[in-house]
NUVEXKOL-622395 format. One record per atom (N, C-alpha, C): residue in three letters; x, y, z. Coordinates in steps of 0.2 Angstrom, whole numbers, plus 5000, padded with zeros to 4 digits. Atoms other than C-alpha are relative to their C-alpha. Example, Ala and Ser with C-alpha at 12.3 -4.5 7.8 and 13.67 -1.06 7.14 Angstrom:
% residues 2
ALA500449945000ALA506249785039ALA500450065000SER499649944999SER506849955036SER499650055003
***
This chain:
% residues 378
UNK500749984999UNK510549545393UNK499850054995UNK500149965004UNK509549635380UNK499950055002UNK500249924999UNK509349825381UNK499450015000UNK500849985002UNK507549815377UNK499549985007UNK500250004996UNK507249775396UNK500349985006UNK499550004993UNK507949775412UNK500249915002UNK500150074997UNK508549605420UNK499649995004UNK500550004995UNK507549645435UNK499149994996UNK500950025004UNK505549655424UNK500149964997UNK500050045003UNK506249525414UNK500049955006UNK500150044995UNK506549405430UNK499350015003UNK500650004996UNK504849465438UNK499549984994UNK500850025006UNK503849445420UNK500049905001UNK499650085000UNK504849255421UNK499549975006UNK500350004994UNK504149235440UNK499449994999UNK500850045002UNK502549245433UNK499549984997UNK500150055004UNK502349165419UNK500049945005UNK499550054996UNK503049015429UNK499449995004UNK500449994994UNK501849065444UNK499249974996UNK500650005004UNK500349045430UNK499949904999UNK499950065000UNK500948845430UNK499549965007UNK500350034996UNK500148805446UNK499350055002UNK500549975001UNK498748945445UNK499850054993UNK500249965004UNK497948975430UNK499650065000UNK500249925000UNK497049125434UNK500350065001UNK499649945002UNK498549205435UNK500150024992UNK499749995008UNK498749225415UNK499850075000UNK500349924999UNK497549385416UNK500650055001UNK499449964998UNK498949475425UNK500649994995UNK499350035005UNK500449385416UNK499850034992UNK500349985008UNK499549435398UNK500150075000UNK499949955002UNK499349595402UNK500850044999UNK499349975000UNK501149635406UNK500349974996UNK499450035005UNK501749535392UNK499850084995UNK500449955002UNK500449655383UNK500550064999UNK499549934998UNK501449815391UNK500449994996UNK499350015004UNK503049735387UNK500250014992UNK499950025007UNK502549715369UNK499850064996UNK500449965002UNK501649865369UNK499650024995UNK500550025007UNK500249795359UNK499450025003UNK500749974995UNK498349825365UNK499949925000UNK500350095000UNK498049625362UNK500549975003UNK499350044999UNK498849475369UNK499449955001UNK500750065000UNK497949305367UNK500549915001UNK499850074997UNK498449125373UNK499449945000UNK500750055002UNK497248995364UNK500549935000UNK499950075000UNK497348795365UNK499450004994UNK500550025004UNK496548735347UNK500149944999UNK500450075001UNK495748585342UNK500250014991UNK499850035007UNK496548535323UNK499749984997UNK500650055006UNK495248425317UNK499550035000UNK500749995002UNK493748515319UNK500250085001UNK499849925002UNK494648715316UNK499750025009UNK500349954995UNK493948775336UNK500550005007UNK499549954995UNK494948875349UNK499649965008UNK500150074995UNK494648745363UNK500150055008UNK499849944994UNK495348885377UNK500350044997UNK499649925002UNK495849065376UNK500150015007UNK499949954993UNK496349175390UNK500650064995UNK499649945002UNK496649345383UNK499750065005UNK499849934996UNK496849525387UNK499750064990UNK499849955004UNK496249675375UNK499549984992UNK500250065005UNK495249545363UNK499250015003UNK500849994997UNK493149595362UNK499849924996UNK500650075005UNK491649485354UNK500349994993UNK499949995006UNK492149545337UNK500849954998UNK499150014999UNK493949495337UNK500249915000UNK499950085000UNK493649325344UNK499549964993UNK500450065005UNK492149265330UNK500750014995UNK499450005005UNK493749345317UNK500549935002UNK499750044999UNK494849235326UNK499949914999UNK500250055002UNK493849075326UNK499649984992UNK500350035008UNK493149085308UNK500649994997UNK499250025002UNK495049105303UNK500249964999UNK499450064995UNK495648975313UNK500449964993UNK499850075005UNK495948845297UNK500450054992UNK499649975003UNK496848995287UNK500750015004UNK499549984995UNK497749055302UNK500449925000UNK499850104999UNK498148855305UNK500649994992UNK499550025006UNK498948855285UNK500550055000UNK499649945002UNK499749015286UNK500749965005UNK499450024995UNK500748945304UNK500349954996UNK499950055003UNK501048785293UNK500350014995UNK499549975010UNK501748855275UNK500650035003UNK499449984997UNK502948965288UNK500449965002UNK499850054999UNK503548805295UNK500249984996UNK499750065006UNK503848695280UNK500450054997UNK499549955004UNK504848845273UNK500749985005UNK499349994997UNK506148825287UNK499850045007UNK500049954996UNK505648925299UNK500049995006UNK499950034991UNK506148895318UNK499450015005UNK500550024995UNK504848835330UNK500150075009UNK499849954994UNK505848945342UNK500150064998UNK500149935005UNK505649115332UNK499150025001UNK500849965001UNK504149245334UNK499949994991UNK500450005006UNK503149245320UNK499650084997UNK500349955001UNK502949405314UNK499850034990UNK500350015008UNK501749435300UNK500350064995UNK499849965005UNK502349585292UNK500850004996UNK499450015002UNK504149525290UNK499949934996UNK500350065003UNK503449345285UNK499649984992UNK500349995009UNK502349385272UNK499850064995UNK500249945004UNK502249485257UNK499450044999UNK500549965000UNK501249615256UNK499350004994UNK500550035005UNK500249555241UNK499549935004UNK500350034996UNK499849415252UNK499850015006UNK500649984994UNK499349485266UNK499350054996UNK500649975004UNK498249605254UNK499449934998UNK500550095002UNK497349435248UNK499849965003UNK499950044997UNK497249355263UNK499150025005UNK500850004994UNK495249335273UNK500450035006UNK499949964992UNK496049355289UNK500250045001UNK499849964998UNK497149485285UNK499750064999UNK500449975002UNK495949575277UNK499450035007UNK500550004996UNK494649545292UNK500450055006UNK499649964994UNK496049615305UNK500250094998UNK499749925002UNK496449775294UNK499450035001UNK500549954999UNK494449825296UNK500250015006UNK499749984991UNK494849825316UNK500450025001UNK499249955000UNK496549915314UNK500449975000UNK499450035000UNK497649795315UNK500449994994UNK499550015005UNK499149785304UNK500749945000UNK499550045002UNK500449675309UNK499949955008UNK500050034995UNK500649525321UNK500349955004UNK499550084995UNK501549405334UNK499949955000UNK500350054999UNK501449245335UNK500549945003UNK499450034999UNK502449105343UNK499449935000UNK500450064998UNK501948915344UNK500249975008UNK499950024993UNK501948835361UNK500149915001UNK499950064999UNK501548675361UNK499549974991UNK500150035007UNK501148565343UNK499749935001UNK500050085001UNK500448395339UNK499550004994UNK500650015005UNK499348335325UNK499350035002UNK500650004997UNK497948365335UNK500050085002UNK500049924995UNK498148545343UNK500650034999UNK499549955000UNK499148685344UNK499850045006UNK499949934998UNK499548825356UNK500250054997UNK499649955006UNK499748995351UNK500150055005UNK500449974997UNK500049145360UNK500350084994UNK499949935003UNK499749315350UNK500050075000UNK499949955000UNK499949495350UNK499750044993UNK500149985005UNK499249615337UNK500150085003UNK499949914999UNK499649805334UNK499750024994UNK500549955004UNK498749935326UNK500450074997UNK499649935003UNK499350105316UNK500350025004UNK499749984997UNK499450175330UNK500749995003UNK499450024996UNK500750085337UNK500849984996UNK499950005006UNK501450035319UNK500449915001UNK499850075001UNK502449855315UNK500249975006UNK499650044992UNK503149725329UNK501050024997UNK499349995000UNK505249765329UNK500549995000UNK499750054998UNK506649695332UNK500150015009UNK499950004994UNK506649745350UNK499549965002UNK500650034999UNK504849655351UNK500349924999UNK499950075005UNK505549495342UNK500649995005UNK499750024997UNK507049505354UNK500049975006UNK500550014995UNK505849515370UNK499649935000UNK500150085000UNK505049355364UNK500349944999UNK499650074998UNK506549235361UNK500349995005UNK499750014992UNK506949265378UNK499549965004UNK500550034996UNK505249215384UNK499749934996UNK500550085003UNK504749075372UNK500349935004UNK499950084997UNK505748915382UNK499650035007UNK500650014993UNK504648985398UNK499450025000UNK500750005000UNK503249025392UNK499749924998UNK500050105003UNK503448825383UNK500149965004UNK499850064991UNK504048755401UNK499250015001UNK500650004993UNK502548825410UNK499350004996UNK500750025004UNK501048785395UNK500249924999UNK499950095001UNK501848615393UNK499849975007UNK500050034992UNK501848585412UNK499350015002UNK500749984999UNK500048665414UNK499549934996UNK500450045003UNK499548535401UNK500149935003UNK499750064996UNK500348395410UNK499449985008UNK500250004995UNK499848445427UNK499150015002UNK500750045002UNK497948485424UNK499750045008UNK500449994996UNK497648585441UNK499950095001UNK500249904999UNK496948755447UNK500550035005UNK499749954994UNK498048775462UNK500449955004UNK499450044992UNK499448675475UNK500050055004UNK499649984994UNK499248725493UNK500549985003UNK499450024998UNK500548705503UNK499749935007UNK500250024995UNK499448625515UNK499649914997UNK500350085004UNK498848465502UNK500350004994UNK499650015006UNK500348475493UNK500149944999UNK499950105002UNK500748275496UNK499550004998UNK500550085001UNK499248205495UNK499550044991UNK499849985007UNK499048335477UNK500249944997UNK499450035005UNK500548275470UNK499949924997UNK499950095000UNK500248075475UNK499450004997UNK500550035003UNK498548085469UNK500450004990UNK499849995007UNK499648125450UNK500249944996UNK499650075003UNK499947975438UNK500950024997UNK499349985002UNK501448065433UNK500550035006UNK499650004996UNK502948065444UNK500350075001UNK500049924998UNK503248235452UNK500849995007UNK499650024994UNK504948245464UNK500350115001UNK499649944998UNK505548415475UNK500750005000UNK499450025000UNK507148445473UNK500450065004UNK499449955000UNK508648575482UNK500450014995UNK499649975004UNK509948675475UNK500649914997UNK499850045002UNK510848515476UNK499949934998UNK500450085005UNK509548375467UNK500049975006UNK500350054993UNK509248315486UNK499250024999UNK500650015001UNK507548245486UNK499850035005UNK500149944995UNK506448355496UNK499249944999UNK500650035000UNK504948245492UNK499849974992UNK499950025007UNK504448135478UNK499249965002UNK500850034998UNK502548075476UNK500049924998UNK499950045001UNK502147915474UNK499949934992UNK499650025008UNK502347885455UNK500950034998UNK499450005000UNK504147945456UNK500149965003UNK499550064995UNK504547825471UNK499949944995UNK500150085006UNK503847675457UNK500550014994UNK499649985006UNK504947755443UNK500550005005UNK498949984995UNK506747765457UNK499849905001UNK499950074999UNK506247585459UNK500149964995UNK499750025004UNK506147515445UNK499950034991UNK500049975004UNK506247645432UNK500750064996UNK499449945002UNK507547795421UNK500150035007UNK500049944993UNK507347895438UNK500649965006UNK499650044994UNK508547865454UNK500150045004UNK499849964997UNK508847925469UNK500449985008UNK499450024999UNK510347875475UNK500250045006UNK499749934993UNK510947945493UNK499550055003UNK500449944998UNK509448035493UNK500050084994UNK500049925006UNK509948145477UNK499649974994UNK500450005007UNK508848145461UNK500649984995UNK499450025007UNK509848055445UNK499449974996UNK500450045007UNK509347975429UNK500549944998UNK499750055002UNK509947795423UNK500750034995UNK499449995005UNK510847885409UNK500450085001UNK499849944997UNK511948025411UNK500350054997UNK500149965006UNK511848145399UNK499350025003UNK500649965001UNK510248165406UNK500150015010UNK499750004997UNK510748165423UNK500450065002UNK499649925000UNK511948325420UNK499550034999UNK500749975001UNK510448405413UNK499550015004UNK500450004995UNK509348395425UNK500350035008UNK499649984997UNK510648435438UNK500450114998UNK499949945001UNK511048575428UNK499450065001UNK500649934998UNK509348655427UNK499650005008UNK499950004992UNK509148605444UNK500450075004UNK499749964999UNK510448735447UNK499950094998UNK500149945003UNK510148865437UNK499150035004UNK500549984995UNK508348875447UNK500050025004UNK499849974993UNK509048905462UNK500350055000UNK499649925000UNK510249045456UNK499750054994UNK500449935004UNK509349125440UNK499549974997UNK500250045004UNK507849045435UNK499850044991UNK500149975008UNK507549175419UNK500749974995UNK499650045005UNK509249105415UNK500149924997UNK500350104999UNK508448925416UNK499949984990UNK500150015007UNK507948945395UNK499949914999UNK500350065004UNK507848785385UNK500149935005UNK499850064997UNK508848675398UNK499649955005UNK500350034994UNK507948555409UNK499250014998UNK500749985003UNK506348585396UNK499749944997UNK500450075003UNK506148395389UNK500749964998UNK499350055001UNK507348295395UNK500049934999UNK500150075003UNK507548115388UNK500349965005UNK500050034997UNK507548005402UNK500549925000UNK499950055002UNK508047835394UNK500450034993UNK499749995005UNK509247795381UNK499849994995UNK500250015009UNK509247795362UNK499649954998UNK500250054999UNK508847625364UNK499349985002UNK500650014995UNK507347635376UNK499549984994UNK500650025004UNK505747555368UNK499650065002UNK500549935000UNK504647705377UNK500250055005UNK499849954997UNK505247865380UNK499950035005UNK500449984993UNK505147935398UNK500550085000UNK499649925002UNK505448135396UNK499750045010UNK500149994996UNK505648225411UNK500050104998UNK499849915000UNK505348435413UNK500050025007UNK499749974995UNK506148545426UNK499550085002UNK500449904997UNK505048705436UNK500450045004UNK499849974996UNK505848815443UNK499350035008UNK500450004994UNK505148855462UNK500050065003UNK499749944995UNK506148975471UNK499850065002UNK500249955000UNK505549115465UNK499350005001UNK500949985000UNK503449175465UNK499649995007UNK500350004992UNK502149185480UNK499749934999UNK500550044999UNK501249035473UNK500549945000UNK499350055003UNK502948905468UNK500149995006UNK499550014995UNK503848955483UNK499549965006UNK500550054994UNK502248875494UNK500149934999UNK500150105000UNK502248705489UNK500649985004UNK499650054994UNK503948655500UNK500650094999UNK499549985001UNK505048795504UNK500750004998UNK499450015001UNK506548735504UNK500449974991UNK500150025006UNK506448665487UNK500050044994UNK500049965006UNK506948755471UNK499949994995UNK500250055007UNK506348645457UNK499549955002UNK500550065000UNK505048525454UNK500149984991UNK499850035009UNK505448395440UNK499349934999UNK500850065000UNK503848315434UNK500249974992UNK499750065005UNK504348145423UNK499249964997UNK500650035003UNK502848085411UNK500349934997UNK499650055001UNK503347915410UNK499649954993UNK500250025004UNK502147885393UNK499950034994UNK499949945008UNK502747985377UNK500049944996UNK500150065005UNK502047865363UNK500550024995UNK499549965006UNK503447885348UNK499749994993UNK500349985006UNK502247865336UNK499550075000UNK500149934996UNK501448015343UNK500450054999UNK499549984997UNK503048095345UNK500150014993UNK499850015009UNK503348065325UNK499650044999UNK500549955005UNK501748135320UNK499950085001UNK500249934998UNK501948285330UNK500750034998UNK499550005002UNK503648305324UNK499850034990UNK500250015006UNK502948275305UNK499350084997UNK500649965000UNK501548395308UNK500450075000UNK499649914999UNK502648545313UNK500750004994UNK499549975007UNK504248525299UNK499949954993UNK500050025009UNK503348465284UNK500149924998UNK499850065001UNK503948275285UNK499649954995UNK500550045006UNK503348175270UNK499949935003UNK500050064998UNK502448005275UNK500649955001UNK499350074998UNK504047875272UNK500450045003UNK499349994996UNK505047985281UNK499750015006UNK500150014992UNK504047985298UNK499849935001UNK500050045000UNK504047815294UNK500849985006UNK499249984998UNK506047825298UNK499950045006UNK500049974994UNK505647945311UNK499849985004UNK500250024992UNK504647835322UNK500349925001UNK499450065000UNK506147675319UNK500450075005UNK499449954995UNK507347825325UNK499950005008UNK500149984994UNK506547875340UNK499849955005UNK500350064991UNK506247695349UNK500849964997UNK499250005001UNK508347695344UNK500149944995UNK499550035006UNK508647605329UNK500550024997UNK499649975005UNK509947615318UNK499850024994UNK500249995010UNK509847675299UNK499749934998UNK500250085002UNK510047495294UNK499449955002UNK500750064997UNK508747405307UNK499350034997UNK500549985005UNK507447545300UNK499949994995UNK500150045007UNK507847495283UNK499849935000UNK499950054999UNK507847335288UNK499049965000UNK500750044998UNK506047315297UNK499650054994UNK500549975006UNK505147435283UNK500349984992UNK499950025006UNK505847335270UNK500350064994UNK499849975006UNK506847475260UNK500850005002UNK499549995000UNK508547495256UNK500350055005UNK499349974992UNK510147555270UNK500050094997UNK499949925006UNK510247715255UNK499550035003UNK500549965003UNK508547765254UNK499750025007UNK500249944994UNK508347775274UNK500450045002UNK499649974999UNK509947855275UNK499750074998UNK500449925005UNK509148005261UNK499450005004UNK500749954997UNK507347995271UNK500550045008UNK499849984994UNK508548035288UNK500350064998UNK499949915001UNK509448175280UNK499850054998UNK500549955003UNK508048245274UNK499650035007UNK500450004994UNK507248245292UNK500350075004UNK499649964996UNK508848335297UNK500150064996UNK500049945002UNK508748455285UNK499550045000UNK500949995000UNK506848485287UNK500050045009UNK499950004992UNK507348495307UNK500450055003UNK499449945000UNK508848605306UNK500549955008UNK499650054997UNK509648435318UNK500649974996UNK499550045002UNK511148335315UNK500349945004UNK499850074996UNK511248195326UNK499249995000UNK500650044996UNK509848055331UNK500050035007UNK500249994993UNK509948085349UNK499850095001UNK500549925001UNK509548305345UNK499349994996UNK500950005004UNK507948225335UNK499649975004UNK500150044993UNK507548125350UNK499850055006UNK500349934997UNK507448285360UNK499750034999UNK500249955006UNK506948375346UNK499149975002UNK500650025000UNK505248275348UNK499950005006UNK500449974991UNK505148285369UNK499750054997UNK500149935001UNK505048465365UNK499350014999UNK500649965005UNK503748485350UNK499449945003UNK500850074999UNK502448335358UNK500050005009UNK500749964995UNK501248395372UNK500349925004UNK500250064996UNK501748265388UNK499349985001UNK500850025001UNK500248165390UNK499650005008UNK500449994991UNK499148175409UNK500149925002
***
């Protein structure tokens, strides 16, 4: 556990984040204590719109009138600067801190950094959340003299937090509601096209709406004996695992159980499933007591989607997301050379290049790799 916070504030920050999953009007509260933690005056949590540059939802903390026009007039610098960090290599899962990122000639030369240094601001956080061609999440931090650069205790406090801030904004995006009582939690849940199942510490079904009983029927999903499984089983332990880890720690739940691949490499369409933790929060633990997880399975991730959004976030040159959307509905090297009419070699070189772009070394980690970075659909 890191020094820069106890285990206990970091479980209750975790608690409710998480808790903001089924009510977003908790962000307010959850923003500010990230805020404290980061001991920034700002913290901002926008959805943008890609094609026409506009901050589509915010929910900040600390952020006036002024602050937001800067931020939407930016947007499409802001947008190349996260985008040039990317194609350099730069991990999806890493804070983004501008003063270490960019030289100071370029920040000197920069509109937006310029506009942020009349308002005092000097350096800034940033992490990505969710990616695709079309949108981004972001959410941000900015500090002022006073306070001076972001540190590595700051940077250390949000690799902890970025796979659950990424559960509980991905699942938000999925999910689509203001609020699960416990009192129209079924008849919630069944209203959902997306298959939702409750689970105990031991993956017994505690409830499953009625797109998961169509998905255990004839679908990746199974619930055998009355326990939650998946056809394949590599996804199966997985799910099983972070199943567990919610019951006993959910802050140590991290990346596990955050976009799990359903069907095999093989599958013609990907069915990814994500893990919540339950156990803990006043609002989570309502929905079914007894139940420590809720695993909600999107049973339509397009893989040409999945590519773009993949291509969009590490730089991928057109023929190689060519090769990236043969990969992901499990071709071979040779089948994708095969049907794109180019030589076994030359998809071999655009597949290396993917994984060196991706920082992957197998098909089935770029196959996860893209659950991840692509927004499940409602």
């Amino acid at each position: 556990m890191t020094s820069a916070i106890s285990h206990q504030d970091l479980s209750d920050l975790i608690g409710r984040i998480y808790d903001c999953t089924l009510d977003p009007s908790r962000w307010d509260a959850t923003l500010d204590a990230i805020r404290t933690m980061l001991r920034t005056p700002t913290a901002q949590l926008a959805l943008a719109d890609l094609r026409q540059y506009r901050i589509l939802l915010s929910k900040d903390r600390g952020m006036d009138a002024r602050m937001h026009e800067v931020a939407g007039r930016h947007l499409p610098e802001i947008q190349r600067l996260l985008e040039g960090a990317l194609d350099s290599g730069f991990s999806v899962d890493e804070p983004l801190v501008s003063s270490r990122l960019f030289l100071p000639e370029v920040r000197a030369a920069s509109p937006v950094f310029q506009a942020a240094r009349s308002m005092g601001f000097i350096d800034f956080l940033q992490i990505a959340l969710i990616r695709s061609p079309t949108r981004v999440a972001m959410l941000t931090s900015g500090r002022q003299e006073s306070e001076g650069v972001f540190g590595d205790r700051e940077i250390e406090l949000m690799r902890l937090l970025i796979p659950h801030l990424r559960r509980a904004v991905t699942i938000s995006n999925v999910l689509d509601v203001q609020a699960i009582e416990k009192a129209r939690m079924a008849e919630t849940l069944d209203a959902l096209k997306l298959g939702v199942v409750l689970a105990n510490e031991d993956s017994r079904i505690l409830h499953a709406n009625r797109a998961a009983q169509e998905m255990m029927r004839d679908g990746p999903l199974r619930g055998r004996d009355g326990v939650l499984r998946a056809e394949d089983g590599a996804a199966s332990r997985e799910i099983r695992s972070a199943i567990k880890q919610a019951a006993r720690n959910e802050s140590g739940i991290g990346k596990t159980g955050l976009a799990v691949r359903l069907t095999g490499e093989d599958g013609e369409a990907p069915v990814v499933a994500h893990v919540l933790p339950l156990a803990g929060g006043e609002i989570r633990s309502r929905l079914e007591p007894a139940a420590v997880a809720a695993v909600f399975v999107n049973p339509k991730v397009d893989d040409a989607a999945s590519a773009q959004a993949v291509a969009a976030t590490f730089g991928l040159t057109p023929a190689e997301m060519r090769v990236l959307t043969r990969v992901l509905t499990g071709s071979t090297v040779a089948e994708a050379a095969a049907d794109l009419g180019i030589a076994p070699t030359t998809a071999r070189t655009h597949l290396d290049a993917i994984f060196a772009k991706t920082g992957v070394s197998r098909q089935s980690e770029l196959i996860r790799l893209a659950g991840q970075v692509t927004p499940a659909s409602r």
